[in-house]
N, C-alpha and C positions, 0 to 999 in steps of 0.2 A: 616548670611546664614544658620549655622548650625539651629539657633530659628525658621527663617522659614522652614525649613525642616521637622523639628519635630511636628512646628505646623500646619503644611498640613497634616502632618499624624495620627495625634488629631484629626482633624476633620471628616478625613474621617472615623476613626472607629467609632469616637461617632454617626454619620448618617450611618455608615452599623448595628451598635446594635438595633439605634431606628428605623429602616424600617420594612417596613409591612411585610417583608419574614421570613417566622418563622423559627427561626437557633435551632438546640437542643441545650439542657441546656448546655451541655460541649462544644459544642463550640462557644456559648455565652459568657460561662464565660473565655473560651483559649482570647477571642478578650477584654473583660473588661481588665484582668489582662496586658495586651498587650496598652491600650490606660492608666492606672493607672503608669507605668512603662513612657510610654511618655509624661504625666503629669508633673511628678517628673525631670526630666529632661531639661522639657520647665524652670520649675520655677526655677532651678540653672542655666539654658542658661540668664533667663531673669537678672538673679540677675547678674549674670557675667557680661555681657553686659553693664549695669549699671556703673560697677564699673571698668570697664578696662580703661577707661578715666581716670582716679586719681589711678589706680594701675598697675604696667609694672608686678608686679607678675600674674595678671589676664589675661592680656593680652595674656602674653606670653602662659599659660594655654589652652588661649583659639586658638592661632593659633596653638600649637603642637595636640588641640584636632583630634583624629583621625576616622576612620569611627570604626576601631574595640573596641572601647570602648562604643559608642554605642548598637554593639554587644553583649558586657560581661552583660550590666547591662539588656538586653531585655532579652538574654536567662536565668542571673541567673548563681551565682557561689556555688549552692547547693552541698550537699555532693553527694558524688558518687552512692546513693542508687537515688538521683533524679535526678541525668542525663543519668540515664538510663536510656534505649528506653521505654515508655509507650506505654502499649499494652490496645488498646480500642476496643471494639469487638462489631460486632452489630449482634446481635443473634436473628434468625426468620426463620419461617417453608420455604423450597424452595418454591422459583415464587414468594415472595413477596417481592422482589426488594432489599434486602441487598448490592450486590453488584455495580447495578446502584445508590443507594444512597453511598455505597463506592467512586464510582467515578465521581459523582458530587462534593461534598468534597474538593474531590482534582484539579477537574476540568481537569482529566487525563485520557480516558479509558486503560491506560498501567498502571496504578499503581497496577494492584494486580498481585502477585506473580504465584498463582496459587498452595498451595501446596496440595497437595491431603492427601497426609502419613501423619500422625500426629511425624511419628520417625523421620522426617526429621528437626521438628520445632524445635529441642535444637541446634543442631550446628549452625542453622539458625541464630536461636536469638543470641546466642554468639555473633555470627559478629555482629550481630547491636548493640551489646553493643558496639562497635569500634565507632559507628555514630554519626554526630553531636549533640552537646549539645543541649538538648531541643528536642531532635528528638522522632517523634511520628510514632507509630505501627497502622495502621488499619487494621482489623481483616474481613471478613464475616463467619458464621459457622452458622450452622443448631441446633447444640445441646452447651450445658452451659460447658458441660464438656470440651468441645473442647475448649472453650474460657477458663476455667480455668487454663487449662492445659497452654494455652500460654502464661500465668501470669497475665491477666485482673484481676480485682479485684473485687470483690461481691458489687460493688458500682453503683448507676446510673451514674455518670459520665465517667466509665472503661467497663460497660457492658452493652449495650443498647438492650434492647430488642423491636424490631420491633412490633407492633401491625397492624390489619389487616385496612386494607382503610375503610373508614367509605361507607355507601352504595350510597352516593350522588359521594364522588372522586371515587369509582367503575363505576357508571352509566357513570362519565368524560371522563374515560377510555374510556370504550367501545362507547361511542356515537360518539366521535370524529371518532374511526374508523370505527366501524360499517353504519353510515350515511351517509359516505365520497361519494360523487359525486349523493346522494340521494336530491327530492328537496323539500320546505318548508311543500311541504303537505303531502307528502309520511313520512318524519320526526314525523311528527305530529302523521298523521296514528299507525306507529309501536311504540310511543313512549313506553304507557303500556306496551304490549309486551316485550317490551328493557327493563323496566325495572323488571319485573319479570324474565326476563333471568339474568341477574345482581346478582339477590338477590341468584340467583344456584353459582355464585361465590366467595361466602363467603369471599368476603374483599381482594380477591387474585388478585395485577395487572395482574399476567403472565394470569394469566385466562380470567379475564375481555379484555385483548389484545387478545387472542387466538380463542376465542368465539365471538370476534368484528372483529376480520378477516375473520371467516368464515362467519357471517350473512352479511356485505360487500357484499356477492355475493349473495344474497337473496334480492329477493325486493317483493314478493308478503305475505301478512298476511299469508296465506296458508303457505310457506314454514317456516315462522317465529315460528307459532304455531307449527309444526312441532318440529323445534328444541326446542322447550320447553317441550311438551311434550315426548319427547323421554324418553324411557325406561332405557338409558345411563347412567342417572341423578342419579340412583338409584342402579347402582352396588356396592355391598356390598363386594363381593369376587376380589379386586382388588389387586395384587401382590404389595408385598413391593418395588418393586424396582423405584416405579413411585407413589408423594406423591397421596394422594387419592382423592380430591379435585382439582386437577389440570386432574384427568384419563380422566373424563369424556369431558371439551372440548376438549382436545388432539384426543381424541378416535373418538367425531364426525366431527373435522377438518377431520383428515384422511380417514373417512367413505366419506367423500365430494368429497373425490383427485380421478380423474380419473384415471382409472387401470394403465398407464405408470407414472402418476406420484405418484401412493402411490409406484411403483419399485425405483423411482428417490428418494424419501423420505427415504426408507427404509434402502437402498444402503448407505446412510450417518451414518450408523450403523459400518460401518468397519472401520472407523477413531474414532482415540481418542476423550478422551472430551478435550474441551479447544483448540482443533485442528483447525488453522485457515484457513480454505475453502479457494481452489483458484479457482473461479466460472468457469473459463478454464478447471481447472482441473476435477471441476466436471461435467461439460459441456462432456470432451472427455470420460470420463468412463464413461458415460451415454450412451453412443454411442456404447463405446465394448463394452459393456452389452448386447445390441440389443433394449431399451428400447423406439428409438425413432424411430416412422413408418414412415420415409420420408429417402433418398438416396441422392438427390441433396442439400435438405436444412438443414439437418442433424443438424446443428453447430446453425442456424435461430432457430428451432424449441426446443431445450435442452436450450437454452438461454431464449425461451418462459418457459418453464418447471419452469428453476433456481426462473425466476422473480413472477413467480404465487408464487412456495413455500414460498421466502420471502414476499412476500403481506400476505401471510397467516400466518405470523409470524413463519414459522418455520428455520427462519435464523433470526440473531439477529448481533449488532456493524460490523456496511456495512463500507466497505472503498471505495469509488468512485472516477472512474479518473477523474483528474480536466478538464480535453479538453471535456468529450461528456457526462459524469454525472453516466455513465455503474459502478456498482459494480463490482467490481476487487475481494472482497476479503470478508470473512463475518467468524460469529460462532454459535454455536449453543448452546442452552440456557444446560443448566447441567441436567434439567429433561426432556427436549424434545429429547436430544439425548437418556437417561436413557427408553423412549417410546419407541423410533428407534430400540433402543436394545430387549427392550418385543416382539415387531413383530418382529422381525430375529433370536429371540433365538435359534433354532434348525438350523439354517442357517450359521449363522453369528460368528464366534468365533476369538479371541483377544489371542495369547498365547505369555507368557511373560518367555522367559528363559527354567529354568524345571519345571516350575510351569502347571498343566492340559497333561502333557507329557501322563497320560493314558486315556484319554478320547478317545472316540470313536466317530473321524470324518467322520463316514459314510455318515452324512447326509449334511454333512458341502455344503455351496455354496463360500462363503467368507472367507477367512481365512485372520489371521496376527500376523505374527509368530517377535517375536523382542529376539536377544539374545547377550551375549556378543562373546567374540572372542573363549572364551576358552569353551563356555557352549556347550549343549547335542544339537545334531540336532534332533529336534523330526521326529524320522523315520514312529509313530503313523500315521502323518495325509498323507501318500501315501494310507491309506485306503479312501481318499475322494476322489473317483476317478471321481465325478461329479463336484469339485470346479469350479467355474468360476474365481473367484478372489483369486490371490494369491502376498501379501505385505509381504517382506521377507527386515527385518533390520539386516543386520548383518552374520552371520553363514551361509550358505547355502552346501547343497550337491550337488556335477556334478552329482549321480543320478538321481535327480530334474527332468529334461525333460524329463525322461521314462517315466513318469506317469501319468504327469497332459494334457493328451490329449482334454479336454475338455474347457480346461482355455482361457480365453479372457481378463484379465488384469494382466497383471504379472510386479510386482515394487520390482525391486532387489537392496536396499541398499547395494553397494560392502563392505567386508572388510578391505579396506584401501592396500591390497596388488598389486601386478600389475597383474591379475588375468585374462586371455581372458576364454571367455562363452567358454562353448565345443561345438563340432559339432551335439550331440546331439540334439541342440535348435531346430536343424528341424522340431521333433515332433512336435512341440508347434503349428501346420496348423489353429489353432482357434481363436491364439493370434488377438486382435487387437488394442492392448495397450500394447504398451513396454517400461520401463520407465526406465531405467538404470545411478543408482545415485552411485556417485565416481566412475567414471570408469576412469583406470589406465592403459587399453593397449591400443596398438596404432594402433589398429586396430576390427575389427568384422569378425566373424567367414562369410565366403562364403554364409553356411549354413541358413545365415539368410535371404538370398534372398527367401527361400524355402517357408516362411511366406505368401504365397502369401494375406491373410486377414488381413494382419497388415494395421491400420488408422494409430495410432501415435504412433510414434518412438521418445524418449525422453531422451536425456542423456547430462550427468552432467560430462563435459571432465573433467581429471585432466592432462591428456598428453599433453603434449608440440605439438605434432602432431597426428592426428588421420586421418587415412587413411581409404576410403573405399573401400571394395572388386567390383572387376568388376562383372555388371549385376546389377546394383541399380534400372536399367530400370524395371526390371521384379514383382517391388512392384506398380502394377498399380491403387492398391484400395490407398496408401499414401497418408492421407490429409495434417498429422503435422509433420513435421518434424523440432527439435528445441533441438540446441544445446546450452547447458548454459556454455558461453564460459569468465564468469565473472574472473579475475586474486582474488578471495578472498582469495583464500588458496596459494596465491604465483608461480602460476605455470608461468607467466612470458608474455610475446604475445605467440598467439599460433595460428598456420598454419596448418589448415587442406588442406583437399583433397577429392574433389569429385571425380568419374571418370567418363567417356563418358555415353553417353546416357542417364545421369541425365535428362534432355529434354522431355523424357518417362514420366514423371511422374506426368502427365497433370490435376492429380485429387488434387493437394496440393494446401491447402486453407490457410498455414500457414508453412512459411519457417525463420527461425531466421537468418539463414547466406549463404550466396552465396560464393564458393570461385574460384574466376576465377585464373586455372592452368595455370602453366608454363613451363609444359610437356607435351611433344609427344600423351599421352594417358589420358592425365587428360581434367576436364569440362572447355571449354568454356564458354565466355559470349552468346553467342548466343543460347546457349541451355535453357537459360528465354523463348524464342519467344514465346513459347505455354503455358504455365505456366499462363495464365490468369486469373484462378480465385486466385491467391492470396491474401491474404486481411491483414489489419491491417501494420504491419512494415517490415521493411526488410531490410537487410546491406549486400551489398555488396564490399568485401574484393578481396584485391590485384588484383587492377586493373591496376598495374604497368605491370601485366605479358600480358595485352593487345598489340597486335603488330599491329594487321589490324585494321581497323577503321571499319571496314564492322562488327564486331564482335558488335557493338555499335548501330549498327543501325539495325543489326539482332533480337538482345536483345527485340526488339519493348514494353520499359517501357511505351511508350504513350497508349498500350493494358493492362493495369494494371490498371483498374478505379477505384480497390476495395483498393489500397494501401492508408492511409493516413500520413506514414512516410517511411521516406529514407532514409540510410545513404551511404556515396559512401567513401570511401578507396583507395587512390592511392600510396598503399604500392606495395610492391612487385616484382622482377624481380632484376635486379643487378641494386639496386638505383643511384648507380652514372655513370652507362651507360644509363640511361636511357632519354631518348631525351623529351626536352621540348614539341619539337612541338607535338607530339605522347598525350599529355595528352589535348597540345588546342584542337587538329580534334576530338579527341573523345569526348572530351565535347560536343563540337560543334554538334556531332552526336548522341548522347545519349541524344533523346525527354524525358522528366517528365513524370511521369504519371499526369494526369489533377487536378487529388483531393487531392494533397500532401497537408498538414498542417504541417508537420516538415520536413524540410532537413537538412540534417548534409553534409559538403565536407571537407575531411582532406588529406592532404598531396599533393595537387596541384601543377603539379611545372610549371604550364605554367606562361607567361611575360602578356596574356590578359586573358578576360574570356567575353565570348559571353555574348551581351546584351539579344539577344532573349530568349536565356534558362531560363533567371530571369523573366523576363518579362511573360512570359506563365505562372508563378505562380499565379495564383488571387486567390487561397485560401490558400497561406502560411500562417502559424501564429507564426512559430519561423524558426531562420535560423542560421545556427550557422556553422559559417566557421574559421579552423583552419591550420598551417602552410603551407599557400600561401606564400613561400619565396621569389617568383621570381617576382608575381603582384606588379605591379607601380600604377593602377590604379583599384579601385573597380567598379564591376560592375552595373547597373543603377537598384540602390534598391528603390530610393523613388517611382518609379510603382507600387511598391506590395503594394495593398489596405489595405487589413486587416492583414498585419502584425505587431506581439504584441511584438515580442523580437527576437535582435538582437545582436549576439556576435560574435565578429572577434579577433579571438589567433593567434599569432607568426605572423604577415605579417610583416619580415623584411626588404622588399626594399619600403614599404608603406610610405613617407614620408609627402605627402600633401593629404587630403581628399576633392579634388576638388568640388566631383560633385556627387548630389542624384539622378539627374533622368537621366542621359544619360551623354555618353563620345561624345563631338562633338562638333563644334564653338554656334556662338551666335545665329545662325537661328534658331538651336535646342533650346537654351535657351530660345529663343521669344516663339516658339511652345509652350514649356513647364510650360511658366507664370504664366499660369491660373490653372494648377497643382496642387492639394493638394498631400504636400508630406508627407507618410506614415500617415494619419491621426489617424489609429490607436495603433501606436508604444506605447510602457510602457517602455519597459528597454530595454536599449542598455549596454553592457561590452564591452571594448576594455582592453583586455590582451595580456600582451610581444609585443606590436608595439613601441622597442624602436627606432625607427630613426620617426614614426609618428609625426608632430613638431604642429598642427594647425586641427582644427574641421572644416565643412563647414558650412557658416552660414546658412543653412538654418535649422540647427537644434532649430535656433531664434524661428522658427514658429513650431515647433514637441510639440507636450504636453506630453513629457515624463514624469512618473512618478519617475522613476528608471535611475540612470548612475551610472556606476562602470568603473574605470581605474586603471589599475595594471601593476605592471612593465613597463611600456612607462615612462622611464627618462622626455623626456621633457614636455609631455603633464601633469606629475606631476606638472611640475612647473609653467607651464603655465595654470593653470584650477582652482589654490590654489584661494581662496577670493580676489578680489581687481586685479588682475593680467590680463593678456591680453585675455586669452579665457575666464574669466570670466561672461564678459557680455552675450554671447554668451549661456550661461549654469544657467544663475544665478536663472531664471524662473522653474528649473524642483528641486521639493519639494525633493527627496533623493539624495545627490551626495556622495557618497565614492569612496576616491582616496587613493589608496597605502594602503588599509586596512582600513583608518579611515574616518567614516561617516563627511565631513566637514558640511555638510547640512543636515536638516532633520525635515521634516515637512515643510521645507520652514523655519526651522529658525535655525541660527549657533548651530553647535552644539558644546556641547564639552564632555570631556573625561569624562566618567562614573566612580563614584567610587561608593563605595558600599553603603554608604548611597542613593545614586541616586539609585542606583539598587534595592535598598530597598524598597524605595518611588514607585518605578515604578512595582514592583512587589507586591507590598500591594495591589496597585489601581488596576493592573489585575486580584490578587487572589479573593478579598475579596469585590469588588464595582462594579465588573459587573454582574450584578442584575440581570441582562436582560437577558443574555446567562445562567444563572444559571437556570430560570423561564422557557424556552425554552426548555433547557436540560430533562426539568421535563415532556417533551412527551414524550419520551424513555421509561416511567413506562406504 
């Protein structure tokens, strides 16, 4: 076992060295020394093997062999000078892809650190001297020094130095994007052109991407010549802080952006570098700004904005949600921001502690003020009496609201204390971004109702309960409102509190939590009714404190067509008075909206659950139902067409899983024959069903890809290989049961140890060729 192990892993390095993908020298030779090592190894497995037939001393040898000796002889029992961390540094002017080649390498876009201070790289490295044996540093830096400094060595294999694209991989770049939905002959046409604009990019990808973004939206020769001959090409007086070969596409992308989006562009100047965009976020400060000319489609039209920038490469490593393919999340390259910054200079300022405390913000527009608990509040910048933006980490004065009459984003990082805003905030009549992170009282000032231009209201509860003042109605511009009610930092469940006429506030396109009260003067469910444009997710909570049923059907979620997830909550009210039937009639009453794709239902305590309310779902695609304690019987899931995953938690009186498409005798069953049930299913979870004893056959026919069972005592025992629900399950290629894969890929599995994990992590790092090749459009 151990010989073939080793010798699959022979092979595959000697076919990753000799393939056509050109690897640098150092880490060609990191992979030789790595297959010379498992050479060596094969020929004493081979020779052991041999001789363990005619010797019990080999034998024995070779069963106590272990996976960590394996280990010892790959990394090497060098002295202590060579298991230190090597530090290999790839050093090259900005925009020529250091970094993307850093994480190609590793096949990781989180592997780099990010450090900017060069004071911070000793205590750094210290700790890595703690790291595993054989552990290796990758570096990116712009200058040699930098790299010396971090121990790399004056050597080609410690210090690489990047050189610029040859002018054909330039033209790659840019053609690929530049040409993008252009057709054969119009290709042809500009080709010349393209590449004389190329040869202005002197071997630089970021350039060649940046300048192939913008011709993208050029298709006539006329506008092509244009950008070629531009006078741009030729500034000599270009500021240090932006390299000087990358100024000029930069400079004519921007010249390109229509007047609201060079504001949209520019505006990403107030964030850090390294800062990872949340397209939401910069979607709604778009908005208080005033930067987008539309009222009703506001949120459509900044999202248009977000997607143009990034087409024009001035966003870079997108994270995308997996349901609709929308970028969630992005960064921005180290010298495009370093631009950002040249156009806002006089605008825009960054102040860090007591550092710039005497500068003169008279002209300031954006400010961002970061300090510790104990440092100086700079009382300087109340001379910017025209800011619009004001991002405050840390420190702040209850002065504060005297001054900034003029402001439209204001993101107050609390200090950790339990601190309520003062009444002052009133002034702030301009606000329309308010964004309040660790907030610690349990309450908001009255005074905030005074806001009447506030859009989004934004905070970050640490309270256990957060109540609002009465008059929430009179914020009638409100589109967002989103409370980030995550338990990260331990705060525990937590019970807010709307109050009446919530209902009022019919312009909200985005609501994170509903909390349906169980007082005299707090929100109703029925106060949704008009709430119609809502869109995206929404969870509503404690819906135990529901009494009348009429509240359920006032709600009218079936007028909510912009929602595509749900969660429902049957928390709240005094759980053990609280009467089954009260949660079936409301069910019962409470229509879906039509376009859900996610439903979430927890804490259900009714005995049935309506067939129709599932059934109306024909575009669910996950469902996930959790302590149903009192259901006997599940309700008729195999209707829903395209649904992809399905998990059912805690249903302890669930002992038999009869029936996929309907609760009813055999007529229905006859009707239902001809049924394909769930044909799109992947994964199904069934956790904590322990009295569940038995699956329904018709999961024979489901092409799951995915099953997981957890904590269900019997269905443990009954699902194992060769056992009674076996047959039942044996078709679906991943089964984990009680934590361990028994199945996978469609073939038994068994326990990993670390030579397996080795093996398998060799063939992911270092022989997927393909994804590496791919990766290599990012440059």
């Amino acid at each position: 076992m151990a010989r073939a192990l080793v010798s699959g892993i022979t092979q595959q390095l000697g076919s990753f060295i000799t393939s056509e993908f050109k690897l640098t020298a150092s880490v060609k030779e990191e992979i030789q020394k790595l297959e010379s090592k498992f050479r060596t190894i094969q020929a004493v497995l081979n020779d052991a093997e041999k001789r363990q037939v005619k010797e019990e001393a080999v034998k024995l040898w070779l069963d106590k062999l272990k996976e960590d000796d394996l280990v010892n002889i790959l990394l090497g029992k060098g002295s202590e000078e060579e298991r230190s961390p090597h530090v290999i540094s790839l050093v090259g002017m900005g925009g020529i892809g250091k970094t993307t080649l850093a994480q190609l390498a590793y096949n990781d876009p989180e592997m780099m650190c990010g450090l900017k201070n060069s004071t911070l790289w000793e205590p750094f490295r210290l700790t890595l001297r703690n790291g595993a044996q054989g552990s290796r540093i990758l570096a990116t830096t712009r200058k040699n020094r930098v790299a010396e400094m971090m121990g790399s060595l004056k050597t080609s294999e410690s210090m690489i130095n990047l050189e610029m694209l040859s002018e054909e991989d330039c033209w790659l770049v840019f053609r690929k994007i530049a040409f993008f939905g252009k057709d054969a002959e119009k290709c042809e046409e500009l080709e010349v052109l393209g590449r004389q604009i190329v040869k202005k990019c002197k071997g630089l990808p970021l350039a060649a991407k940046t300048i192939g973004s913008l011709m993208r939206f050029k298709r006539s020769r006329e506008q092509w010549e244009n950008v070629l001959d531009s006078n741009l090409w030729e500034l000599e007086d270009v500021e240090k802080v932006v390299e000087k070969d990358l100024f000029a596409p930069l400079l004519l992308s921007y010249y390109d952006l229509p007047s609201p989006l060079k504001q949209c562009f520019s505006y990403c100047a107030i964030f850090p570098k390294d800062y990872v965009f949340s397209s939401d976020e910069l979607v709604e400060m778009w908005m208080a700004q005033g930067y987008i000319n539309s009222k009703e489609d506001m949120e459509i039209i900044a999202r248009e904005y977000f997607e143009n920038l990034a087409i024009r490469s001035f966003f870079q490593d997108f994270e995308k949600d997996e349901d609709d393919g929308q970028i969630r999340g992005c960064k921005m390259h180290d010298i495009v921001h370093d631009f950002a910054q040249l156009m806002t200079k006089n605008e825009c300022f960054t102040i860090n502690s007591d550092k710039k405390l005497g500068l003169d913000y008279k002209n300031a527009r954006h400010l961002r003020f970061e300090s510790t608990r104990y440092g100086e509040f700079p009382v300087s910048i109340y001379n910017a009496k025209n800011v619009r933006t004001l991002v405050i980490k840390g420190l702040w004065d209850d002065n504060l609201f005297q001054h900034f009459r003029c402001l439209r984003t204001l993101t107050l990082t609390l200090d950790g204390l339990e601190r309520n805003i003062p009444d002052t905030f009133e002034n702030l009549i301009h606000v329309r971004y308010l964004d309040l992170r660790n907030y610690r009282a349990e309450g908001l000032p009255k005074t905030i109702y005074n806001l009447c231009n506030l859009q989004i209201l934004k905070i970050d509860v640490w309270a256990h309960c957060m109540k609002f003042p009465h008059g929430i109605g009179k914020l009638i511009n409100l589109r967002h409102l989103i409370l980030d009610n995550d338990d990260y930092y331990g705060v525990g469940e937590q019970n807010h509190e709307y109050p009446r006429g919530f209902g009022r506030l019919t312009s909200l396109r985005r609501l994170s939590d509903f909390f349906v009260s169980g007082t005299k003067d707090g929100c109703k469910l029925g106060e949704l009714k008009d709430l119609n444009q809502l869109q995206g997710s929404l969870e509503i909570k404690e819906l135990g404190n529901v009494v009348d049923v009429c509240e359920a059907e006032n709600a009218q979620l079936k007028k909510k067509i912009h929602l595509h997830t749900l969660k429902l909550q049957f928390s709240g009210g005094f759980e053990n008075d609280r009467r089954i039937e009260n949660d079936v009639s409301f069910l019962n009453a409470l229509e879906s909206p039509p376009n859900l794709k996610y439903l979430s239902i927890c804490w259900y305590k009714g005995t049935t659950m309506s067939p129709n309310w599932t059934m109306s779902l024909t575009k669910l695609k996950t469902l996930y139902l959790s302590d149903f304690w009192n259901l006997k019987h599940l309700p008729p899931l195999g209707k829903l067409p395209v649904l992809e995953s399905l998990r059912i938690t805690r249903f302890d009186s669930l002992r038999k899983w009869e029936e996929w498409i309907g609760i009813g005798g055999k007529r229905e069953e006859e009707e239902d024959s001809n049924i394909t049930i769930m044909p799109r299913l992947q994964c199904l979870v069934i956790y904590d069903c322990r009295s569940l004893n038995s699956l329904p056959d018709f999961i024979r026919t489901i092409l799951l890809k995915e099953l997981e069972i957890n904590y269900s005592t019997i269905l443990h025992e009954r699902c194992q290989r060769g056992t009674g629900e076996w047959p039942k399950i044996s078709h679906i290629p991943n089964i984990k049961i009680g934590g361990q894969y028994v199945q996978t890929d469609g073939q038994a599995d068994k326990s990993e140890g670390l030579a397996q994990y080795f093996t398998r992590m060799m063939k992911k790092s270092l022989t997927d060729r393909r994804t590496t090749k791919k990766s290599l459009t990012k440059w």
